[in-house]
Structures are given as C-alpha cells and as structure tokens.
N, C-alpha and C positions, 0 to 999 in steps of 0.2 A: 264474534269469533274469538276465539278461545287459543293459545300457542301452548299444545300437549307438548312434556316432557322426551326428548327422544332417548329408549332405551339404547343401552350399550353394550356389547357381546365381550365377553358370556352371559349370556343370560335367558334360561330354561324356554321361555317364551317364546326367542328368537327362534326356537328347536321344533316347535310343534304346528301342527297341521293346523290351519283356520278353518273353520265352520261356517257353511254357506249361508247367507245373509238371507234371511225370508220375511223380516218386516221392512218396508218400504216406506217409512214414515218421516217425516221433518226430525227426529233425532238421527236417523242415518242421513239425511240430506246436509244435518248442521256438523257432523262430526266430519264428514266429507270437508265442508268449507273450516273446519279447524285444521283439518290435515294438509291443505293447503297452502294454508297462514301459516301454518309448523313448516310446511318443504321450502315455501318462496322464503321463510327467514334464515333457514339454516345453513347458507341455501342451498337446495337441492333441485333435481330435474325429476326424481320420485319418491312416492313414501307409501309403503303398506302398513295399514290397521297394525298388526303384532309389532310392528316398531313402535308405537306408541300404548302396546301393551293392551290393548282391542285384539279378540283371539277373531275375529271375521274376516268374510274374502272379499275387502274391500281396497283397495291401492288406486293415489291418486297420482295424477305425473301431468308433467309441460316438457317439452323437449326445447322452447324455443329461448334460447341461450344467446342470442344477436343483439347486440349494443341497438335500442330502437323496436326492438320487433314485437311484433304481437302475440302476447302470449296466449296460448291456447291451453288451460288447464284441462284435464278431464277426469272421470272420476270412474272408475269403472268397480263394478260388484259382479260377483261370481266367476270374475274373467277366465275363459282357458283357449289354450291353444289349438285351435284346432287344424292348424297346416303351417309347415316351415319348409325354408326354403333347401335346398340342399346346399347352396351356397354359403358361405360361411363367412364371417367380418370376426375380428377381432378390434375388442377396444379398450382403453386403460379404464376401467370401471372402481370405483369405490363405492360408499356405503355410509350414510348418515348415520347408522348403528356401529361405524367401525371406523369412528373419525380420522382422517390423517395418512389412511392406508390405500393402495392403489395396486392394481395388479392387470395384467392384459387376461382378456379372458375370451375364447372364441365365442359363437354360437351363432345360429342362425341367421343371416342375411336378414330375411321377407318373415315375417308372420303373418298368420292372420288368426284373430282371436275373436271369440265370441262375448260379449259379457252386458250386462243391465245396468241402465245408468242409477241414477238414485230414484227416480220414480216406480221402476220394474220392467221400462220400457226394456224392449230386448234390441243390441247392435249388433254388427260385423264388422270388422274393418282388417286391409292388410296396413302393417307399418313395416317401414325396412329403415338401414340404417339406425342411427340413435334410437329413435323411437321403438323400435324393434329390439333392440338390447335392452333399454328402459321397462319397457312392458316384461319382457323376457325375466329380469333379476324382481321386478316385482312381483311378478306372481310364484318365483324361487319365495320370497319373504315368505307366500300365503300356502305353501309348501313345507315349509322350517328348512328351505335351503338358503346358506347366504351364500356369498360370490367364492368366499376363499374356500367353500369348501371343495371348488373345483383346481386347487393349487393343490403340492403335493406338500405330503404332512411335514416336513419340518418348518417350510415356509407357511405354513397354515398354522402352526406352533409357535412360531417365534411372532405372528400378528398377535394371537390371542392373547400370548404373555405380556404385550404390548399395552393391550388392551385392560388384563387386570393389573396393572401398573395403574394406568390411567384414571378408571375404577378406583383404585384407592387413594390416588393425590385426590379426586374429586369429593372424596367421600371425607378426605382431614382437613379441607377449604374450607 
C-alpha cells in the first residue's frame, strides 16, 4: 500500500465532476486500499478519489472513531443517493483537502445510497448519523462539491484565502 499525496483547495480538481469507474480490476481494488492507508493516516473518517487527484467515483470512509472499536472501512464505487431522510442533523465537518477548517453544516439525517464495491458487486444500504454525513460530503468530493461551498461567500473566502496561504508556506518548506 502506497500513502497518495492529499490535494489542497484551490485546486481545479477539487471542482470537477468524477467519471464513473467501469474497470473492476486489482488496480482499482489496490488504489482503494492506498486511500485508506492515506485516510486512517491523515487521519480522517473519509476520502474521495479527486482528493488524491484520481478524477473517478470512487470514496473510501470508517466512521468508527471510539478509542477500541472496530473499524469498519468501506470502499464504495459509483456511489449515489438514492433516498434521504427529511430529517436533518447538523454536524461540525471538515475536510482533509481543507486542513484545520471546520464549519456546521446541515444535511440529511438517513440515507440510503446505492453503490459497487471494488469487484462490481452491486449494494444498498441506509446510514444515518455520522455515517450519513460522511458518505454525504463524499460523494459532494465526486460531484466537485466541497463542504464550505455550503457556507456563505465571505466565510467561504476568508477559508480559501486561508488555504492559499497555506499552499504557499508548503510550497517555500
């Protein structure tokens, strides 16, 4: 396994639509367990393809965050929503492309998402809570949407500027 580079916003990438994944082969099954070894190190609870600069709809994610518990990573390809709840959670979410930043963000309770795991095999499942936000802003990533773009624009201006700031201490290191 392999630990990909995580992109940083702005960055064009981050902006555009993923391309549905149609080969099922041991390179998408190992790029899956690199993006895992990239999220449990960085650490995060998810990670979509175009944050490591992979334009496919591929997002991997673990929600489980408990000192001891058993993680349950998953990997899902082609994911979409296909039912939310009307109920609505808000939660403080950030962004491994937008290190450091944090914002409440509402959305959906309950999902339930369709998507193929790395073989082609086809799931369902509903998640609520975390898991539900989680899967939620990841498949925004395989959209070219990222979180703050639900904040309003100066707060969504003063992160970015934040951001290339960042960007460039990283880039004189």
């Amino acid at each position: 396994m392999t630990l990909r580079p995580i992109l940083i916003h702005p960055d064009p990438r981050l902006k555009k639509t993923c391309d549905p994944v149609t080969d099922f082969d041991t390179a998408l099954a190992a790029l899956a367990d690199d993006m895992l070894e990239t999220m449990y190190e960085a650490p995060g609870i998810g990670l979509a393809a175009p944050q490591i600069g992979v334009m496919n709809r591929l997002l991997v994610m673990d929600c489980v965050k408990e000192e001891g518990g058993t993680p349950e990573p998953m990997a899902l390809v082609n994911p979409k929503v296909v039912w939310e709840s009307e109920d609505k959670n808000v939660y403080e979410e950030g962004c491994l492309s937008i290190p450091g930043q944090y914002a409440e963000i509402e959305r959906p309770k309950m999902v339930r998402v369709q998507w193929q795991d790395v073989t082609g095999k086809a799931h369902e499942e509903e998640f609520d809570e975390l898991w539900a936000t989680c899967v939620q802003h990841e498949i925004d990533h395989l959209n070219g949407t990222l979180f703050i773009d639900y904040l309003k624009p100066l707060k969504r201006q003063m992160i970015t500027r934040k951001m290339q700031k960042l960007k460039r201490e990283q880039a004189r290191a």
